[in-house]
N, C-alpha and C positions, 0 to 999 in steps of 0.2 A: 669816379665816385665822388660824390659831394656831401658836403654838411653843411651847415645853417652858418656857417664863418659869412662874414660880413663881405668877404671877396667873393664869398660863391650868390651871395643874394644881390648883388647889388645889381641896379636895374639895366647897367648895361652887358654883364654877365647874363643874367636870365635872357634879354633881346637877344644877345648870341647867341644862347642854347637853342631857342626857338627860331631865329633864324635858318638854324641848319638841321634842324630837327633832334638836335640831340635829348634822350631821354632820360629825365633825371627825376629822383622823389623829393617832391614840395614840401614834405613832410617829415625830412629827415630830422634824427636829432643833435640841437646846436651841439657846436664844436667834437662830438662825439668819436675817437678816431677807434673807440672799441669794433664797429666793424668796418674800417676802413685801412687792410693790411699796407696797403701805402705809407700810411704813417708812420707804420713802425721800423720799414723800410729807410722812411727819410731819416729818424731818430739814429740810427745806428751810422748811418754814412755819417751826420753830423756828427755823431760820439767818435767817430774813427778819422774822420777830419781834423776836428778839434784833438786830437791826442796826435795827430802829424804836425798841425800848427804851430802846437808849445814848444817844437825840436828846431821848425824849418823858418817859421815866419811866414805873411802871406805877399807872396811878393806880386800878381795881379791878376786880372780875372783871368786871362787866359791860363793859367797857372794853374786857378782855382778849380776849373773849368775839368783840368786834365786830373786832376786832383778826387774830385767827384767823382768822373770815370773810372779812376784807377781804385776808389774805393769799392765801387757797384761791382767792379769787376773781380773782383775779392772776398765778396759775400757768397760764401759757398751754396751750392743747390740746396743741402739741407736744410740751411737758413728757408728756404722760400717753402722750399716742402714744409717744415714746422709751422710757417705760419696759413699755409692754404690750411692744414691739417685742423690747425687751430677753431677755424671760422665757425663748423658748427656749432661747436661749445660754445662760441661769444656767441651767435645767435641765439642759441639756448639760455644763453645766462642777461644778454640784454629780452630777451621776450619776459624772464620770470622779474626782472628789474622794472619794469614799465618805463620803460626808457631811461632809469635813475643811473648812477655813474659804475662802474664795473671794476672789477682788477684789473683790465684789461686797459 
């Protein structure tokens, strides 16, 4: 899933997509991560990272690396259930927004 972020438009990004046929909406809205549950995904590994870092220090990527996983792997099923659950309602609630910013 993509949005209008400057990495996902740029024109050797879209040549890859189209190179391998991958199929994305042109028309998504910028930086918008209201329906993009990934986001909220990364958010928390980073919030749960950053609260192990203030204890341990970052000592290098392979560390970091394990770190990351150890967090994913930590985020209980329900976490993921809430947020698929989620999606209609942000679809519902970015369609009556005309695309404008959301709770979400």
């Amino acid at each position: 899933m993509q949005d209008l972020s400057s990495i996902h438009t740029n024109h050797l990004s879209k040549r890859w997509l189209h190179e391998h046929n991958v199929p994305f909406m042109e028309d998504w809205p910028p930086k918008g991560p209201d329906m993009n549950p990934v986001e909220n995904v990364w958010a928390e590994l980073v919030r749960r990272i950053e609260i192990q870092r203030r204890h341990t220090g970052i000592e290098n990527e392979i560390q970091l690396w394990k770190d990351i996983l150890q967090a994913f792997n930590e985020l209980p099923n329900d976490y993921f259930e809430t947020l698929i659950n989620s999606m209609p309602n942000s679809v519902q609630t970015v369609a009556k927004k005309h695309e404008g910013w959301t709770k979400y």
